[in-house]
N, C-alpha and C positions, 0 to 999 in steps of 0.2 A: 126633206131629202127627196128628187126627184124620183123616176120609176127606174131609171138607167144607171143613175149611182149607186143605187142604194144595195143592190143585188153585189156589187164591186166592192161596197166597202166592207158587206157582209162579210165576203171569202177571205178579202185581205187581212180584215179584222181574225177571221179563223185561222190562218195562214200564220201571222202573229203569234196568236194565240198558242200556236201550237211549237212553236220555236221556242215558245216562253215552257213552257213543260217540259219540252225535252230540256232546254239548258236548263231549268231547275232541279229536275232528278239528276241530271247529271253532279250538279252542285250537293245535292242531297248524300251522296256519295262518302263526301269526309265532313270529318267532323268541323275542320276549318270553314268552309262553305255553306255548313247546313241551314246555319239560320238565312244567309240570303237568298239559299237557293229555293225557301220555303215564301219569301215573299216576291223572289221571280213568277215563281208557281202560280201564286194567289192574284198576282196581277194579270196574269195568261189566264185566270178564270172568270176574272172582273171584267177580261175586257170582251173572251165569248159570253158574258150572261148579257152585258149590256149590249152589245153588236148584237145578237139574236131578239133581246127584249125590242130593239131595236128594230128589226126590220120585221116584227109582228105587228105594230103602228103602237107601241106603247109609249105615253110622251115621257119627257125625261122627267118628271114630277114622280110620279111614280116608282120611273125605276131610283132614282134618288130616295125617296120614301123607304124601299126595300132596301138601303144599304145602310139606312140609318138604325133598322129596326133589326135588320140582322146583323150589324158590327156592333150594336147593344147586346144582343141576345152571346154573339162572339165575344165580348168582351169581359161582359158579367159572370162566361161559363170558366174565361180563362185564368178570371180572379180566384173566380171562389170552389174551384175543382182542385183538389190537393195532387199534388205527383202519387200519391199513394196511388189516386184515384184516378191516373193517366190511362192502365189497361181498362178500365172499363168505359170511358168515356170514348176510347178507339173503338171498342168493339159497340157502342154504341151509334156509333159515325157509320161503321160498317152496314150495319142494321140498317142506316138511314138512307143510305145509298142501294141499300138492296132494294126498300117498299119504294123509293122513286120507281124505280125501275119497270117493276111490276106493275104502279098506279098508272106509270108511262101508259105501255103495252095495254092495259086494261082499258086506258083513256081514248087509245088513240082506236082501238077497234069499236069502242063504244061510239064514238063519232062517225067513224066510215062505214060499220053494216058490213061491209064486206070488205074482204083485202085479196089481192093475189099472193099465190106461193110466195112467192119473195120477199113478199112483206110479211104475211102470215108465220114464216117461220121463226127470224128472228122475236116477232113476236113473242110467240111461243116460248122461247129459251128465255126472254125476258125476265117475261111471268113468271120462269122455273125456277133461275137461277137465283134472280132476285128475289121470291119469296124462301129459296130455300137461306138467303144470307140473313133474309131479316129473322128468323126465328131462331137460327141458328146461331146469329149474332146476342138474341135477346138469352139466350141459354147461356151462352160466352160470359157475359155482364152479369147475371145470377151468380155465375159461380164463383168470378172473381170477386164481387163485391160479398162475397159469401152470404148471398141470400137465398140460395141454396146450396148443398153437400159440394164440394168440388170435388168430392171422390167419383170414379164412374159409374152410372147405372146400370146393370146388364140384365139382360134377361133370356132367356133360349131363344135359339134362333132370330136375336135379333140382327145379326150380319146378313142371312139369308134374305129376312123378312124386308131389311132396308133396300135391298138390290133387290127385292121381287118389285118395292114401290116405284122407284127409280125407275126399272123398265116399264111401269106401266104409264108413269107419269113421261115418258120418254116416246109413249106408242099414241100419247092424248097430242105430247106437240106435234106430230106427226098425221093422227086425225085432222084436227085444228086446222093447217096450214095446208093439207086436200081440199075442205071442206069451207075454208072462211072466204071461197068467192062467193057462194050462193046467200049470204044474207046469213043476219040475226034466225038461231031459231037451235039446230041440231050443235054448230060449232059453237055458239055463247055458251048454250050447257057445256061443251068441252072447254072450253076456258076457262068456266067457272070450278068445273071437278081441277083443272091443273092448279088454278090461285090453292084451293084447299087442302089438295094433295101437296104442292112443292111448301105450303108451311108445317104443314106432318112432317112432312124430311125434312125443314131444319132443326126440330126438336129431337128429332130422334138419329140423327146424324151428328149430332156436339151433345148429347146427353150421356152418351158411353166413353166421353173422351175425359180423362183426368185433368184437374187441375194444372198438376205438371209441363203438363202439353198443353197448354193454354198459348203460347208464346207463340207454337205453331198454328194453332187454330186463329189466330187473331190472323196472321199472316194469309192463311189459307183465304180466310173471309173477306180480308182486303180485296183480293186476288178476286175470287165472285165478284164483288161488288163491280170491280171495274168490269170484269168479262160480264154483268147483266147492265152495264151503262153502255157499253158498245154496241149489246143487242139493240138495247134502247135509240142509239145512232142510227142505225141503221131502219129503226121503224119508220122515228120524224125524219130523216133525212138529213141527218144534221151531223157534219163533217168532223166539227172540233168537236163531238161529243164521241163520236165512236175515236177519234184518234184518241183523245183522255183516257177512252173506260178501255182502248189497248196497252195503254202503257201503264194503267194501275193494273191490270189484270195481268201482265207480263213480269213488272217487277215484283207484287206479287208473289206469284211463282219460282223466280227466281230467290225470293227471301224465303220462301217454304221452303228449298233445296237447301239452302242454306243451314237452315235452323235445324233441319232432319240430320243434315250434315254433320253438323254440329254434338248431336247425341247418336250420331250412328246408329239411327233406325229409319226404317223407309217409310215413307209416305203411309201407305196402307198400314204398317206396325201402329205409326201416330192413332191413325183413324178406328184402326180396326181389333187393337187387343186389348182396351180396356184397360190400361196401365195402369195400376194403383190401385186397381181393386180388391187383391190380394196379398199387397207387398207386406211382408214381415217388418215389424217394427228393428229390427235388426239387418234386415237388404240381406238374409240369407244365413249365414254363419253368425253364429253369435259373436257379438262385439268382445272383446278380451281387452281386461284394462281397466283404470280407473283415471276418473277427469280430476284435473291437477286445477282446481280454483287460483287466479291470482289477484291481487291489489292492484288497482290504478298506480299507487305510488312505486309497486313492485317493476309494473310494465314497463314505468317511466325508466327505470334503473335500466332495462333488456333494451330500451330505445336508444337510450343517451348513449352508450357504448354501440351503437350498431353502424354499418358505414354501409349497407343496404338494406332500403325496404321496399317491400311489394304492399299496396293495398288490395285486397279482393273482393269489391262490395256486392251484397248481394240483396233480398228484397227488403232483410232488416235494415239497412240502410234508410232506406225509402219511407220502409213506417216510422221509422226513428224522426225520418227530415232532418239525417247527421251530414248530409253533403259539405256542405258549408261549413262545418266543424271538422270534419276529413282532409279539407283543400287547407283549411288553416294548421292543421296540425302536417303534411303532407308540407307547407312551405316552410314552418320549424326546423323539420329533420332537413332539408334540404340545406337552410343554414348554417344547422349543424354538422354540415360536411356529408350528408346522407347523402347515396345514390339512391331516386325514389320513383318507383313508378306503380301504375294503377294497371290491374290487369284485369280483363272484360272478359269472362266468358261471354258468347255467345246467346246463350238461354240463362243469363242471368236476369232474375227479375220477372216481370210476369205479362211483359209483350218483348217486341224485337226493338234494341237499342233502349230498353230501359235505361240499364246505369248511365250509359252515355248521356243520356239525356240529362238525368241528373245530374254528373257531373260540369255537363256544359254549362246548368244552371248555378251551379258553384265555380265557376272560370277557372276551371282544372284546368291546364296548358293541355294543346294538342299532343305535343311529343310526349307527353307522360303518359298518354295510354297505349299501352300493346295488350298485343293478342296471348292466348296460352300458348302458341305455339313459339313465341319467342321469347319466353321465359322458362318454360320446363325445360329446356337443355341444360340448362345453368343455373337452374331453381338451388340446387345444391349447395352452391356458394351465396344463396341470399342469407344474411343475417336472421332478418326476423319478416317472415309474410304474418300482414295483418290482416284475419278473415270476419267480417263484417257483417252479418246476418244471412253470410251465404250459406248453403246446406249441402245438395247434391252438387253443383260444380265443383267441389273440394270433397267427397267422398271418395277416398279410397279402394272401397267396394268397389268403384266402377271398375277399378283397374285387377283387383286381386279378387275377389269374390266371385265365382261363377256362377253362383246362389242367388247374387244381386239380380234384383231388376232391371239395375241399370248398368250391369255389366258391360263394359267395353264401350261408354260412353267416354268420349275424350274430356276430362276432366285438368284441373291448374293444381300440380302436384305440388301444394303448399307443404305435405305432413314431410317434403323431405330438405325443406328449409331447416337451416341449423336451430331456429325456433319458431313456432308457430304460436302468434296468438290470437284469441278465435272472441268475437266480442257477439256474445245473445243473453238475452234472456234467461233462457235456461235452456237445458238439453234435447228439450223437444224435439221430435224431429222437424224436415222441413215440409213444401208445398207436396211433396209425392210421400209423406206418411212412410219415408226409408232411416233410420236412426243412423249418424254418422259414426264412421268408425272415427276419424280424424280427431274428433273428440276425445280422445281415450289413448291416442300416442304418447309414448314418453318424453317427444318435444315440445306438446301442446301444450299450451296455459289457456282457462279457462275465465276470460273477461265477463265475469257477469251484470247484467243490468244492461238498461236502455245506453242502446250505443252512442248517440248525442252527448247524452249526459256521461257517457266513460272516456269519449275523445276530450269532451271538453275538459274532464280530471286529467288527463294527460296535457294538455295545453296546460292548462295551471300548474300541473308542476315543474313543466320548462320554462315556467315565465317567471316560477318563484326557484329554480335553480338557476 
């Protein structure tokens, strides 16, 4: 490619590229669109790595070479990663786009010796933001993979002590970006106390957060990740990379509002109070009541007569891998003259749009899933909600308890369906260590055992009645 085209096809190619992202998050949207809008995406990425691989002089051997070895690497991760294992490999992704970032910003000053302000700064936030996603990230993936405690870690004055490092790591990218015209020597040492200090802050900035609030922090981290790939745009100069890491980092943010939304606490409450580290095994008031065990063959009886149901799946779902036994028992009752729909809390699961996701995986029809808010008006006239290893989205407490922790979280008032039945394990509580009242109502039946295996007793008895 000449010297005059090649500059041309670069932009166009960017240009492309970045049409291609916006119309796939747009796609991303609903759940009808999501999977195409996820390979509009990935071809508006395919086509800026190759277009920039491109006009660096790499021949196309190579760049073919890297898409064989990474759609192997893509391929092998996509088989053999369980949906259990979906939030941790997101917040592993996140982690990965944080240390680009930084190795970016680190590579690109190690090359040049010096940089002007304007370069030097985004710099700087690079390296910040991006090393605080990657540790931050790798804490995230700990706890959900419970390899370590998912409860929060606290200790005195850790809010203060976090915002004293932040300002200080906030006064080095500021150093840095004065200092990085005059050459290697006073700014490299400032660079290198930032890389060291912004992976302190991400340990110790997702170390105090709960499991619970995982859903949020995956979200949050997303949101870095793209806001340190845009820095990173801005270092190389590279157009369709700051347009991407603004539209990860925007939407992002906007699914953080969301999710906080969601449980009616703000941003700083997620971040900053340590949720779970104190919860009563009873969310405040003691539980009053006793849990009403029932038969699969009994359930079948409360099904067969019911002419509504709600499913509410929640992270037992996911470990069970009941999706697909859910979608088939969910087209039964439908047969059997059932109105049925699937209702998705928001932070149900343990990143953002878990169930969905699973149920996409099981071809749950679009129109069967709604939200809590168009179901709890009318929840009263459902037959029978089926509660599926979810915990705190169906806790009662949120709404009656001021004791709760999670009081005044908007919650899917299952306990006031004419029957409720709730399929776990056993009584345990759930991810934030709150014991549910729900369990202990006078409508509640208690499904016990792995949920797979209790839908699929439910299926067999409709197939042998």
């Amino acid at each position: 490619m000449n010297d005059y085209l090649q500059p041309n096809f670069t932009n166009f190619s960017y240009i492309v590229a970045s049409l291609l992202f916006i119309f796939g998050l747009k796609m991303l949207s609903s759940a009808r669109t999501a999977r195409r809008g996820n390979m509009v995406s990935a071809a508006g990425m395919l086509l800026a790595v190759v277009a920039t691989l491109l006009s660096g002089g790499l021949s196309f051997i190579w760049i073919i070479v890297g898409m064989l070895v990474g759609g192997a690497v893509g391929l092998v991760s996509a088989k053999m990663v369980k949906m259990t294992a979906m939030p941790e490999m997101v917040a592993l992704f996140n982690g990965s786009g944080g240390v680009a970032s930084l190795l970016v910003g680190w590579a690109e000053y190690h090359r040049a010796g010096s940089m002007e302000i304007g370069i030097a700064l985004p710099t700087g936030l690079a390296v910040l933001i991006g090393g605080i996603t990657f540790t931050g990230s790798i804490v995230a993936y700990a706890k959900l993979a419970e390899k370590i405690s998912g409860k929060p870690f606290l200790f005195p004055g850790q809010n203060i002590g976090n915002m004293a490092l932040l300002a200080i790591a906030l006064l080095l990218v500021v150093a840095f970006s004065l200092l990085a015209h005059g050459g290697p020597g006073v700014p490299y040492t400032l660079l290198g106390g930032l890389i060291l200090l912004s992976l302190i802050l991400g340990v110790l900035v997702v170390i105090p957060i709960g499991g619970a609030d995982m859903p949020v922090v995956i979200a949050l981290l997303n949101s870095y990740s793209g806001l340190a790939a845009c820095a990173a745009g801005f270092v190389i100069r590279n157009n369709v990379l700051i347009v991407a890491g603004s539209l990860v980092g925007a939407s992002g943010l906007i699914l953080t509002s969301i999710m906080c939304k969601a449980m009616n606490r703000s941003l700083a409450n997620v971040l900053f109070s340590g949720f779970g580290s104190a919860a009563p095994a009873s969310g405040g008031t003691a539980v009053q009541g006793e849990a009403k065990p029932v038969s699969a063959e009994d359930a079948y009886f409360i099904l067969e007569a019911a002419s509504s149901v709600i499913f509410v799946p929640g992270y037992g779902m996911a470990v069970a891998q009941a999706q697909h036994a859910v979608e088939e028992l969910g087209a039964i009752l439908r047969n059997n003259g059932a109105d049925v729909k699937f209702v998705i809390h928001p932070v149900a699961g343990r990143m953002p749009g878990h169930m969905n996701v699973l149920l996409a995986e099981a071809n749950v029809e679009y129109e069967l899933l709604v939200e809590p808010e168009d179901v709890n008006p009318v929840i009263s006239t459902i037959d029978v909600a089926i509660v599926i290893g979810a915990n705190d989205v169906v806790n009662p407490a949120a709404r009656e308890d001021e004791a709760s922790p999670i009081y005044g979280m908007p919650i899917i008032n299952v306990d006031q369906a004419k029957t409720c039945i709730v399929l776990k394990r056993s009584l345990n509580p759930g991810f934030a260590g709150i014991q549910n009242a729900l369990f202990f109502r006078p409508n509640t039946r208690m499904l016990f055992g792995d949920a797979k295996a209790s839908v699929q007793a439910l299926i067999a008895s409709f197939k042998e009645g």
